[in-house]
C-alpha distance (Angstrom), angle and dihedral (degrees) to the residues before:
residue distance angle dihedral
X1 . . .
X2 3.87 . .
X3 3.83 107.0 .
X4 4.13 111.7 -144.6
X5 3.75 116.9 -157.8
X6 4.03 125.5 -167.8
X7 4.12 103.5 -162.3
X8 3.85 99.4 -162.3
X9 4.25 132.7 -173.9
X10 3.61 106.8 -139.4
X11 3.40 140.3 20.3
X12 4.00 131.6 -96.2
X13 3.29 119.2 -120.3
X14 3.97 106.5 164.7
X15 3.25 110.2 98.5
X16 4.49 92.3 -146.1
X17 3.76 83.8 62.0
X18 3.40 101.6 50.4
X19 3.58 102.1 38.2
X20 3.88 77.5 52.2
X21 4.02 92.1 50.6
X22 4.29 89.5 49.9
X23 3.48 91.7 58.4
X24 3.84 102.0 51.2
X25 3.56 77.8 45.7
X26 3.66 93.8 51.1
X27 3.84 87.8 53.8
X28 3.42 104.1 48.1
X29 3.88 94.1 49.1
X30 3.49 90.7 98.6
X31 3.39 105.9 30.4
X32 4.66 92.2 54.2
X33 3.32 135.3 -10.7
X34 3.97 100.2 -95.7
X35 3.84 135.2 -177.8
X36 3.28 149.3 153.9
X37 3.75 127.5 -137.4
X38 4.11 113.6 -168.4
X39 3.92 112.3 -151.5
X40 3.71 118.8 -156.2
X41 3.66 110.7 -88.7
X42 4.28 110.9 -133.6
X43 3.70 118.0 -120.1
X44 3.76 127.2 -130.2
X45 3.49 138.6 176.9
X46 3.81 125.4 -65.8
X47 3.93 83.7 -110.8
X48 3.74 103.6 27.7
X49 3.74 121.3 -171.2
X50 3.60 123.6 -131.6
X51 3.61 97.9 -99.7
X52 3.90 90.1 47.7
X53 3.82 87.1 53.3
X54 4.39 89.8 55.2
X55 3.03 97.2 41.6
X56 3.99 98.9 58.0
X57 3.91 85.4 38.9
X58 3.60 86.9 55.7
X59 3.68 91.9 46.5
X60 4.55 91.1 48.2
X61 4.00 80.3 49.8
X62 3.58 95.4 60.3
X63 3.62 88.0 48.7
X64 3.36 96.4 48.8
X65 3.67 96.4 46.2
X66 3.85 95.9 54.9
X67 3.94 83.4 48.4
X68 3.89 90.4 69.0
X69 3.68 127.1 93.0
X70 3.99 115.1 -127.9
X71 3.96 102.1 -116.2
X72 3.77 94.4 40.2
X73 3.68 133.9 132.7
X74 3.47 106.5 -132.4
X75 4.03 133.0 -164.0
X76 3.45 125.0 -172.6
X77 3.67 116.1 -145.4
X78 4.01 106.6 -126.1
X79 3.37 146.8 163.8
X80 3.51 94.5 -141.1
X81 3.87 92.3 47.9
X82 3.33 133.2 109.2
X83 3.22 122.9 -67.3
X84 4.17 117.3 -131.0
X85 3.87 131.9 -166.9
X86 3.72 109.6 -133.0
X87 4.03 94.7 -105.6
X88 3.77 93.7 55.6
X89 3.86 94.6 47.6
X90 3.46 86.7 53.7
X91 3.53 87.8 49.2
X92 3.66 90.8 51.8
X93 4.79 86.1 51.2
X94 3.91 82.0 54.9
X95 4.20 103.3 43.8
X96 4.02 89.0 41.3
X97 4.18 93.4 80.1
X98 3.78 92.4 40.4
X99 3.63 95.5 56.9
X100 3.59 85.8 49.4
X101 3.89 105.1 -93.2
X102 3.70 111.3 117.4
X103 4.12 88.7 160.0
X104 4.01 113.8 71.0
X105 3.73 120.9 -163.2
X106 3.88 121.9 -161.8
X107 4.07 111.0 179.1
X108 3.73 109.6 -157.0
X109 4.36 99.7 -168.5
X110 4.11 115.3 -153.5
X111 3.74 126.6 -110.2
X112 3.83 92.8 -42.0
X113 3.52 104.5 44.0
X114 3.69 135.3 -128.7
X115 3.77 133.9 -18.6
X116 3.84 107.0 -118.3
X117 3.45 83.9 -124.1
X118 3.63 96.4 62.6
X119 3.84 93.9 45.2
X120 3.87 87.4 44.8
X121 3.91 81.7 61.2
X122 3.93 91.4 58.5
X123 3.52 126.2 107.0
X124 3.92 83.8 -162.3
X125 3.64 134.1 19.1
X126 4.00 108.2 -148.9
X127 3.63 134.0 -162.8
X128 4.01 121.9 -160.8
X129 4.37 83.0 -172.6
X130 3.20 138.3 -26.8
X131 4.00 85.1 -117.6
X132 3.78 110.7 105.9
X133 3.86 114.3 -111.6
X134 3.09 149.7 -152.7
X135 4.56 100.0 -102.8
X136 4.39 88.9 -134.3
X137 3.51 94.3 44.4
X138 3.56 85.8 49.0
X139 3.50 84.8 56.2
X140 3.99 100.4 59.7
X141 4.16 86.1 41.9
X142 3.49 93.6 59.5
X143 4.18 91.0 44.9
X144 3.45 89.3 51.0
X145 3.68 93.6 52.6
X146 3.58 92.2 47.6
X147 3.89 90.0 48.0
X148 3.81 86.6 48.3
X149 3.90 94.5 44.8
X150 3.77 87.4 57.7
X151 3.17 95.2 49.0
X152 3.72 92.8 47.5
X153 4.11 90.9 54.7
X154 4.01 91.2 44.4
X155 3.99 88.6 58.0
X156 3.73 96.6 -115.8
X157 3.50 128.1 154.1
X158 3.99 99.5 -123.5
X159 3.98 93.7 99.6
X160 3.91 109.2 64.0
């Protein structure tokens, strides 16, 4: 079974976006093994400088980077990525195991962003828009398309 793991920096505390989290992860139960694993996001000053703000994305990467199983396909959730219709990023859930990947990787950063180092790490760098938004709602977009990418390669009708 192809296991699907969202690495996140922070923690969500709204209860609309994690209600809406549990049930994409409700669905996908038996369709992957799926979960999500919420590293500690680093705090900075109110008015950080520049250096404050690579430094604690330096320290997130770390964390993320020892988070990440050797063997894995990872994507790194960007706004600079590339962008993917819904077909071909189910296309991308169904090629992972055959190229030997059974464990998927998506890295969702916090309010800054990504470490280079983590997006160096990235066999893909993906963008959901080139909008800015909010990192947990991020979070139940990219579930969804995963739920809807699965549904997509099983034949169902959920994707119109």
């Amino acid at each position: 079974m192809l296991g699907i793991k969202l690495i996140c920096v922070g923690k969500m505390k709204e209860q609309h976006y994690i209600s809406a989290l549990a049930e994409y992860e409700k669905r996908l139960k038996p369709l992957c093994s799926f979960e999500v694993e919420e590293l500690t996001e680093q705090r900075l000053p109110d008015t950080p400088s520049a250096a404050e703000i690579n430094a604690a994305l330096e320290r997130e990467g770390v964390q993320i980077l020892s988070k990440i199983p050797k063997g894995a396909f990872v994507a790194a959730m960007c706004v600079e990525g590339k962008s993917l219709s819904s077909e071909d990023f189910a296309a991308l859930l169904d090629e992972c195991p055959s190229r030997g990947k059974s464990k998927i990787i998506f890295i969702i950063g916090g309010s800054h962003g990504l470490h280079e180092s983590a997006k160096n790490r990235a066999e893909l760098r993906l963008s959901m828009s080139k909008m800015t938004l909010p990192h947990h709602l991020a979070r139940v977009m990219l579930a969804e398309q995963i739920y809807r990418g699965m549904m997509i390669n099983s034949g169902s009708k959920y994707h119109k």
